[in-house]
C-alpha positions as CSV (number, residue, x, y, z in Angstrom):
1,X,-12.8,13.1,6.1
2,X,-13.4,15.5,3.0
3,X,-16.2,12.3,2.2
4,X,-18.1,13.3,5.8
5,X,-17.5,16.7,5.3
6,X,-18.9,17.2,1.9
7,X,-22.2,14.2,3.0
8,X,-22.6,16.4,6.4
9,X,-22.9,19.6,4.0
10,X,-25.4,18.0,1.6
11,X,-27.7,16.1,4.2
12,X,-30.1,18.8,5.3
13,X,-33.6,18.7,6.0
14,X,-36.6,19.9,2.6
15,X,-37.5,22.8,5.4
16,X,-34.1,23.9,5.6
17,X,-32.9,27.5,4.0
18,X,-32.0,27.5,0.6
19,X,-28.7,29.4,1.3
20,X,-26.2,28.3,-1.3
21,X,-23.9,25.6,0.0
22,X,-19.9,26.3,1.3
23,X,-18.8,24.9,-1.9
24,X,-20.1,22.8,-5.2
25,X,-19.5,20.4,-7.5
26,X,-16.8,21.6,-10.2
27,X,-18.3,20.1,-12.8
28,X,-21.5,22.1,-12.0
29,X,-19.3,25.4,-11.5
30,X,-17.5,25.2,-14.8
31,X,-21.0,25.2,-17.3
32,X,-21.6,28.7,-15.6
33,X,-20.7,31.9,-17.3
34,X,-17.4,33.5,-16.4
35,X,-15.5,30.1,-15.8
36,X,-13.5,30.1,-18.9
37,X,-9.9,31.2,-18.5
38,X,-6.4,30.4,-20.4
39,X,-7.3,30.1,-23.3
40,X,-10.4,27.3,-22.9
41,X,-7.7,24.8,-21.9
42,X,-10.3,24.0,-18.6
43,X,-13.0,26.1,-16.5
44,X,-12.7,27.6,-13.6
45,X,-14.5,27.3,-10.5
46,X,-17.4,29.9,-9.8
47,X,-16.7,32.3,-7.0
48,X,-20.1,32.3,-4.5
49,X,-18.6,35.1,-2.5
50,X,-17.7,38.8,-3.9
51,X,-14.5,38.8,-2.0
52,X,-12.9,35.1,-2.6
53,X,-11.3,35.6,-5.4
54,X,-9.4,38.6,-3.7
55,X,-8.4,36.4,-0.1
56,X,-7.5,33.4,-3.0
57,X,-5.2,36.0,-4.5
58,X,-3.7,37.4,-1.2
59,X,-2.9,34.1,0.0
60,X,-1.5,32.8,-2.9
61,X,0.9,35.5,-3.2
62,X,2.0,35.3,0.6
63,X,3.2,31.9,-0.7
64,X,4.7,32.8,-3.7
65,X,8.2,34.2,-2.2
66,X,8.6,30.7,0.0
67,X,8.1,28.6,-2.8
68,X,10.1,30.5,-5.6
69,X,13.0,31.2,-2.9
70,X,13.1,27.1,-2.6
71,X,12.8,27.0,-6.4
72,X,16.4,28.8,-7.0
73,X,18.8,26.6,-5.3
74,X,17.0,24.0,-7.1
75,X,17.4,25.2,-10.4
76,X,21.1,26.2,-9.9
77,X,21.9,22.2,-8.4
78,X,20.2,21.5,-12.1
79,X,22.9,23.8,-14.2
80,X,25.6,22.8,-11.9
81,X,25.2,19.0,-12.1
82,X,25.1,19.3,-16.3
83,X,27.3,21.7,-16.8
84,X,30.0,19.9,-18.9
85,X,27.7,17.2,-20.1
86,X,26.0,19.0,-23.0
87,X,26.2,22.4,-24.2
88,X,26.7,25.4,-22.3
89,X,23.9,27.2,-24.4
90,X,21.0,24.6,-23.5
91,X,21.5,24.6,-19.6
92,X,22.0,28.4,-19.4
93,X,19.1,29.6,-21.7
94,X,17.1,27.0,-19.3
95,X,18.5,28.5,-16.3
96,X,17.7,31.9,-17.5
97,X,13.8,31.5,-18.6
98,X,13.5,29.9,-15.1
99,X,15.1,32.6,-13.4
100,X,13.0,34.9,-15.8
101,X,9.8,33.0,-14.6
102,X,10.4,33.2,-11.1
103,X,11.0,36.9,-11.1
104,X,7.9,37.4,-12.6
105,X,6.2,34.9,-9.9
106,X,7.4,37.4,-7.0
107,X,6.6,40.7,-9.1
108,X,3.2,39.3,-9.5
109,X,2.8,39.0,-5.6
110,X,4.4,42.6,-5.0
111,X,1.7,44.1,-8.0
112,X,-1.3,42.5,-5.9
113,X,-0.7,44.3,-2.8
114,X,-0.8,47.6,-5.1
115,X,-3.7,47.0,-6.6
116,X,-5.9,44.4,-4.3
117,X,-8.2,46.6,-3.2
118,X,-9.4,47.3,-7.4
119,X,-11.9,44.3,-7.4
120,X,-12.2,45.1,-11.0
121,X,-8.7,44.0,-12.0
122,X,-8.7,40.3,-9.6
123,X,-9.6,38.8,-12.9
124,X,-6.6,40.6,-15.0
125,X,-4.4,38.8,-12.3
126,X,-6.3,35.5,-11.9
127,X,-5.6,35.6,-15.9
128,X,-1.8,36.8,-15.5
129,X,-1.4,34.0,-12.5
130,X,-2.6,31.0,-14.6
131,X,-0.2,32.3,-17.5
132,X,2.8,32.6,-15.8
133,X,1.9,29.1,-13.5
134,X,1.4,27.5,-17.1
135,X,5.2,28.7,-18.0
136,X,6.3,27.9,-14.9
137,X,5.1,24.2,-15.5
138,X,6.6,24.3,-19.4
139,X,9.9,25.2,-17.6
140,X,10.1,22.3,-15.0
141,X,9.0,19.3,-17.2
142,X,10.9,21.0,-20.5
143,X,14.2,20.2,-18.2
144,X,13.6,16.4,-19.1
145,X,13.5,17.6,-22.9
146,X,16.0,20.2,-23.2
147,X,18.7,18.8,-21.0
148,X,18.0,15.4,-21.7
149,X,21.5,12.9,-21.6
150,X,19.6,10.3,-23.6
151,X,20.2,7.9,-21.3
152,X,19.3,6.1,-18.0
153,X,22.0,7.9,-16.0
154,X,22.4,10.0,-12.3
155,X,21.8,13.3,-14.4
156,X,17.9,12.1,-15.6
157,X,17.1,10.5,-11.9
158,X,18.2,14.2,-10.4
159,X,15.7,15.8,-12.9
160,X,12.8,13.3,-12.1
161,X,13.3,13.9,-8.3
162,X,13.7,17.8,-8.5
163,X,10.5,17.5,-10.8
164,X,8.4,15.4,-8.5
165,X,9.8,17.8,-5.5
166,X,8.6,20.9,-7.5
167,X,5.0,19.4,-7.9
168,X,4.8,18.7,-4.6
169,X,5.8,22.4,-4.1
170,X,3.7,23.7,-5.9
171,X,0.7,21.8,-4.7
172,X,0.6,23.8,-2.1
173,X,1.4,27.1,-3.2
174,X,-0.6,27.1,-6.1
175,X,-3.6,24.9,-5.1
176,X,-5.5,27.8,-2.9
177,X,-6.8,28.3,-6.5
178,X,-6.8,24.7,-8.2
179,X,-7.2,26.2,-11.7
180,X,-3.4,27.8,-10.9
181,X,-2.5,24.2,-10.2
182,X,-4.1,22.4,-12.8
183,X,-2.5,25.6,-15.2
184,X,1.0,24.4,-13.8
185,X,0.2,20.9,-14.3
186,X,-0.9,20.3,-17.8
187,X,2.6,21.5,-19.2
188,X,4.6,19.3,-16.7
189,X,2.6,15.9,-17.7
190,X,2.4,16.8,-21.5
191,X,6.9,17.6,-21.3
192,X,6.9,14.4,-19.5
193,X,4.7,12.1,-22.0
194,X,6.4,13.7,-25.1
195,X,10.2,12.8,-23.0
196,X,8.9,9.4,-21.9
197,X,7.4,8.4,-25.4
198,X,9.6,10.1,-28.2
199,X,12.7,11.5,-26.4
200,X,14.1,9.6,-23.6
201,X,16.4,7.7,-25.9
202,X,16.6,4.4,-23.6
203,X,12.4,3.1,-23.3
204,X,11.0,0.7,-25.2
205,X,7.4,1.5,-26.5
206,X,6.2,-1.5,-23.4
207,X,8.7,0.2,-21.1
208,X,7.6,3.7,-22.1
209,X,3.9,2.5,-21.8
210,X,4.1,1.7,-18.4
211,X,6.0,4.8,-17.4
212,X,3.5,7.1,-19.4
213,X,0.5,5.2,-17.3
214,X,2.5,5.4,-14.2
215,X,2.9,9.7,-14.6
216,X,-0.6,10.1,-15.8
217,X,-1.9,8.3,-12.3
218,X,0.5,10.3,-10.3
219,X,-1.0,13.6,-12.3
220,X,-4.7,12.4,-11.1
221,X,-3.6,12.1,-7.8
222,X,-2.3,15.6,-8.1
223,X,-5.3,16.8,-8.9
224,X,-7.7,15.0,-6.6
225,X,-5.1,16.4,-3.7
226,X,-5.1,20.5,-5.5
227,X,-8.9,20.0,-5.9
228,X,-9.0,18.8,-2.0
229,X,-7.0,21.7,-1.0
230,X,-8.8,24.2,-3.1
231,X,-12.3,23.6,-1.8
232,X,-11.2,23.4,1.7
233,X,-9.6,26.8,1.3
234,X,-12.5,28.3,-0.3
235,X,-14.5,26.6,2.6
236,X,-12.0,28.4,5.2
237,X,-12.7,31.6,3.4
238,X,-16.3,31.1,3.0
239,X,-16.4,30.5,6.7
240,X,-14.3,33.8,8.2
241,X,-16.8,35.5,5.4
242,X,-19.6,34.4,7.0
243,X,-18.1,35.2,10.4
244,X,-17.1,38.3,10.1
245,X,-20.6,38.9,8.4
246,X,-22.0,37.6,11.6
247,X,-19.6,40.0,13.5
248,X,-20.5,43.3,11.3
249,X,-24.1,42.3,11.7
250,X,-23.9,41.7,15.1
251,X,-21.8,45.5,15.7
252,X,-24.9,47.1,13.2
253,X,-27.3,45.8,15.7
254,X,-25.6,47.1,18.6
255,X,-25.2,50.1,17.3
256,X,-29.0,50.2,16.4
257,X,-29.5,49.3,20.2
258,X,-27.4,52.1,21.2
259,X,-29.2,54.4,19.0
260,X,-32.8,53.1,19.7
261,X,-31.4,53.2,23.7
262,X,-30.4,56.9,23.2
263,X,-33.9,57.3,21.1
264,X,-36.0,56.6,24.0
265,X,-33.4,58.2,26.7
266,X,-33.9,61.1,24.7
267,X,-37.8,61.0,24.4
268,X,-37.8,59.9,28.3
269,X,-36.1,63.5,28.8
270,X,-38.8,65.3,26.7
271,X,-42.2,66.8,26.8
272,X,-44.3,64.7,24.0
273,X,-46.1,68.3,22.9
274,X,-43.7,70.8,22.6
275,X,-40.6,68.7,22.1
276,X,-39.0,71.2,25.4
277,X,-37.4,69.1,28.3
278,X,-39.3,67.8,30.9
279,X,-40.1,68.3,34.6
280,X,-37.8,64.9,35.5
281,X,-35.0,66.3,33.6
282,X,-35.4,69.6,34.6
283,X,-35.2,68.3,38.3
284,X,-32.0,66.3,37.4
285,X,-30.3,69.3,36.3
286,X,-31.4,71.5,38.9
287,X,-29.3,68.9,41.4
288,X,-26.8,68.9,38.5
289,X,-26.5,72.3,38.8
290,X,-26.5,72.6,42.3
291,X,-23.6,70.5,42.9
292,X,-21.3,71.9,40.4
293,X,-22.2,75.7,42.5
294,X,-21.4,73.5,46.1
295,X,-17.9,72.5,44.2
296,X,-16.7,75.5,42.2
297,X,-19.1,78.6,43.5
298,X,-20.1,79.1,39.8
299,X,-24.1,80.3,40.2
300,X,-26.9,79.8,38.3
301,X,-30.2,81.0,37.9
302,X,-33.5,79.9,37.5
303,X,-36.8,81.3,35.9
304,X,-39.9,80.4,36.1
305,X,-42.5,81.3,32.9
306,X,-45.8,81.4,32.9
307,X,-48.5,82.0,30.0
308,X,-50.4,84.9,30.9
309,X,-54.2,84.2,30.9
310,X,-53.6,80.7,29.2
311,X,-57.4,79.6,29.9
312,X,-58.9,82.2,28.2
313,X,-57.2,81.4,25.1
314,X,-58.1,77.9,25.3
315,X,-61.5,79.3,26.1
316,X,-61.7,81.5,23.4
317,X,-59.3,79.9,20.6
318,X,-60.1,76.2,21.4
319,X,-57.3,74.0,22.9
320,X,-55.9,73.4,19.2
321,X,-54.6,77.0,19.6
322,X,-53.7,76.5,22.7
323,X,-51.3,73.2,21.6
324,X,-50.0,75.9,18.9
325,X,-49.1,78.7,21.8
326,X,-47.0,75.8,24.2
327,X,-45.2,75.1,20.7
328,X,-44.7,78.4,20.1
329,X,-43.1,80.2,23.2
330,X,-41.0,76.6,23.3
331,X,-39.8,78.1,20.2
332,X,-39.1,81.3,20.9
333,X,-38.0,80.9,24.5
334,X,-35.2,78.1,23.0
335,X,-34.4,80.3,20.0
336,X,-33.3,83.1,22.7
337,X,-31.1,81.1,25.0
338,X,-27.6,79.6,24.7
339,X,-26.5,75.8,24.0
340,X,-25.7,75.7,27.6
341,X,-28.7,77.0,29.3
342,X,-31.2,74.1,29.6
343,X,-35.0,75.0,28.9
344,X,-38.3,73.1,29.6
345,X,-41.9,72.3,30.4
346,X,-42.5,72.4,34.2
347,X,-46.6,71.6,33.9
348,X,-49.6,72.8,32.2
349,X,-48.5,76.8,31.0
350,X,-45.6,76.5,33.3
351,X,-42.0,76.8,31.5
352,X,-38.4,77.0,33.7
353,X,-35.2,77.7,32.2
354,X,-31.7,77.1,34.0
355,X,-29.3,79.4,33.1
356,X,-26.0,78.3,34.0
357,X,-23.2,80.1,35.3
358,X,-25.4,83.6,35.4
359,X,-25.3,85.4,38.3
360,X,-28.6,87.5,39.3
361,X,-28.0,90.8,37.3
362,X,-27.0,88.9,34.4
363,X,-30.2,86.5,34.8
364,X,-32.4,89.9,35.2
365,X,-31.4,90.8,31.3
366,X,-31.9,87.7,30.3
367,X,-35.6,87.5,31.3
368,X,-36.2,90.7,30.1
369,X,-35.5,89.7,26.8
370,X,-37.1,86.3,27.2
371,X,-40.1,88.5,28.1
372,X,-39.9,91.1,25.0
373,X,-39.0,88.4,22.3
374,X,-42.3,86.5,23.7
375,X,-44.6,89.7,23.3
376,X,-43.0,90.9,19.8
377,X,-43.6,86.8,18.5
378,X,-46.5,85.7,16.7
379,X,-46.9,82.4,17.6
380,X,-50.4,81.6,15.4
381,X,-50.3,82.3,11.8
382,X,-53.8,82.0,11.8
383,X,-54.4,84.7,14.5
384,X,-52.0,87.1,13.7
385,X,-54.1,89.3,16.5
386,X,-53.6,86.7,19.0
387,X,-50.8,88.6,21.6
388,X,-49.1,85.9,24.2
389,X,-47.8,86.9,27.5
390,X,-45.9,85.9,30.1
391,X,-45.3,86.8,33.7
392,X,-41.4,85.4,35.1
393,X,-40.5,84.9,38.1
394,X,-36.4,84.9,38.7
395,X,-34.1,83.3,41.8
396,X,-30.6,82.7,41.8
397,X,-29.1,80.0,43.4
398,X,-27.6,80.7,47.2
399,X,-24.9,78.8,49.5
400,X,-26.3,75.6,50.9
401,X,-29.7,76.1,48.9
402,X,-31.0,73.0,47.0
403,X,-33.0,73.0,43.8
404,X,-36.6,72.3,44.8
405,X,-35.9,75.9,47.5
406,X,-34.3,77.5,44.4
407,X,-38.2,76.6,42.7
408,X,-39.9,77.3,45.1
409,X,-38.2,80.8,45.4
410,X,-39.0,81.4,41.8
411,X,-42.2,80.5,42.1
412,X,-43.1,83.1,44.8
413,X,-41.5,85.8,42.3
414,X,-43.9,84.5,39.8
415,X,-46.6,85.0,42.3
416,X,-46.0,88.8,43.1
417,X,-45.3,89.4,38.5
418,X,-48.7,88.2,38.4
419,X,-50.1,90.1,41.2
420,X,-48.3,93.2,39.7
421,X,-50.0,93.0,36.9
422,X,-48.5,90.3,34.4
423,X,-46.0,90.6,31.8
424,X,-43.1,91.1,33.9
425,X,-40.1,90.1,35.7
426,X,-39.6,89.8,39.3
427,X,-36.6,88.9,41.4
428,X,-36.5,86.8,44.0
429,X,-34.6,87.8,47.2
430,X,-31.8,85.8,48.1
431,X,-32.3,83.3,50.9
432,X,-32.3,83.4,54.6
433,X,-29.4,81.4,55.4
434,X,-29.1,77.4,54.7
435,X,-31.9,75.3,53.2
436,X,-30.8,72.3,53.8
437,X,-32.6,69.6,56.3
């Protein structure tokens, strides 16, 4: 399966992108920079994503409490069976560095989750990790040295079984990082070689041979099995990386959808000259508005603005100037109004402004000003003489009126400011009973 899995990753097509594969050769990983650790003993692997080395070292220590928790009855079956067949001294300064060990195993895990989110110390305890996994290992296969009977007895097949069991362990606690293995390892095999060939006591050199040959093959096949599990971890890894990659990417573009969607809602709504609302959005409101007066009561008003003698200053001033006055009293009309009034373009010199929950009195004032902040503005720097206008005409909203009679109201009140004489403000009367069809 790995075989298929590793032919499937390779076989690609010359056109296809050159994005760096799941995982690589070791060999190739360990000539690049950054791969030594532990003191040269071996090279570690090269990390392709920022973040794997982090989710190696959260996983490995959410299996560091199981394994060590297994570890202590374990160690304590060890002291118990040899107690009273060698000295007391040997089996409880064993017991003791083992114990010592294992504590700092599980502190180790409790540390990361205190300090995993400081990518710049994952290498202190990738460093601290392959340490304490290399005393770890000096512990287990020292048991054959240091409480060694000397002979072929119960005592030395308990320690070869609870050996083999803790390799086994520990190939898949440790092996989400196989340098962590292979760290644990190397002290187990080299205890086991210097027992087997100088200190077992009951081997000859043909029968210590065979064993030594039979541990170093069992010791490969460790390590083709960690370096299995290790690259399809990283290859896990790689892949939720890459999904949730896919995911954030996928949420950025939505949200750039959203905002382009709003974008064009937004520039749907306005007048591409003066940047004021335009006559769609102003007719949305105005049924907006008209509803909320049906449910509550709450009135509203509605004025109509119109540039006083805007041909003539297109006439005389050219219709650049004329681009520059539209700008302007969108400035100063918006600049006088509150956030929830609602001002824009109607056509041509034509301007309306909703002003919400203002009854007529109320709407009277605020024309006036609209009015007297208009004629006081310079709206051309570069006619300061140039004098803008406007004549307004005002309605407020009655029972049962719609918004196109509220208009159309205002827009006879704009007829009689300009037949007055311009510049001015005239009220609507309030209508004759019910508009509607």
């Amino acid at each position: 399966m790995l075989t298929g899995l590793r032919i499937h990753a390779l076989a690609r097509p010359a056109h296809a992108s050159k994005r760096p594969l799941p995982y690589t050769d070791f060999e190739t990983l360990a000539r690049q920079p950054g791969g030594r650790h532990f003191f040269g003993v071996f090279r570690m692997v090269a990390h392709r994503h920022p973040k794997l080395l982090g989710a190696q070292l959260s996983e490995m220590a959410a299996r560091d409490r199981p394994s060590t928790v297994v570890g202590i009855p374990a160690v304590l079956t060890v002291v118990w069976m040899h107690r009273g067949h060698m000295s007391d001294s040997l089996v409880l300064g064993w017991m003791a560095f083992m114990f010592a060990v294992m504590a700092v195993r599980l502190l180790l895990g409790w540390h990361w989750h205190a300090t995993q989110a400081d990518e710049t110390r994952w290498r202190q305890a990738l460093n601290w990790r392959l340490f304490v996994s290399a005393l770890y290992g000096l512990g287990w296969g020292g048991s054959m040295l240091i409480l060694n009977t000397g002979s072929l007895d119960v005592l030395t097949a308990f320690k070869v079984g609870t050996l083999t069991a803790a390799l086994g362990i520990m190939l898949n606690s440790m092996s989400v990082i196989f340098g962590v293995y292979l760290a644990f390892l190397i002290p187990c095999w080299l205890s086991l070689m210097g027992y087997i060939f100088f200190a077992s006591g009951f081997l000859t050199p043909h029968d210590a041979l065979i064993c030594g040959v039979a541990v170093t093959i069992f010791g490969v096949v460790l390590i083709g099995s960690s370096f299995s599990i290790a690259r399809l971890t990283r290859m896990f890894f790689l892949g939720r990386f890459e999904l949730d990659d896919a995911l954030v990417q996928t949420r950025e573009g939505h949200e750039r959808e959203k905002a382009l969607s709003r974008q064009l809602a937004e520039q749907a709504r306005r007048d591409a000259l003066t940047g004021a609302y335009n006559r769609r959005h102003l007719v949305e409101q105005l049924d907006y508005h008209c509803g909320v007066f049906e449910r509550t009561g709450q009135p509203f008003s509605v004025v109509m603005i119109d540039i006083d003698h805007f041909k003539r200053i297109n006439d005389t001033h050219g219709h650049d100037v004329g681009d520059v006055v539209l700008k302007g009293v969108t400035r100063v009309m918006s600049g006088s109004l509150r956030e929830i009034d609602v001002f824009g373009r109607w056509g041509g010199e034509e301007f309306l402004c909703i002003l919400a929950h203002t009854p007529a009195a109320e709407a009277l004032r605020c024309a006036e000003r609209l009015r007297t902040h208009l004629r006081a503005a310079c709206l051309d720097e570069t006619n300061p003489d140039l004098q803008v206008t406007a004549s307004l005409g005002l309605a407020t909203v009655c029972v049962g009126e719609r918004g196109d009679a509220v208009v159309k109201r205002c827009d006879l009140a704009l007829y009689r400011a300009k037949a007055q004489g311009r510049d001015r403000v005239v009220s609507a009367p309030p209508a004759q009973g019910p508009t509607e069809d």
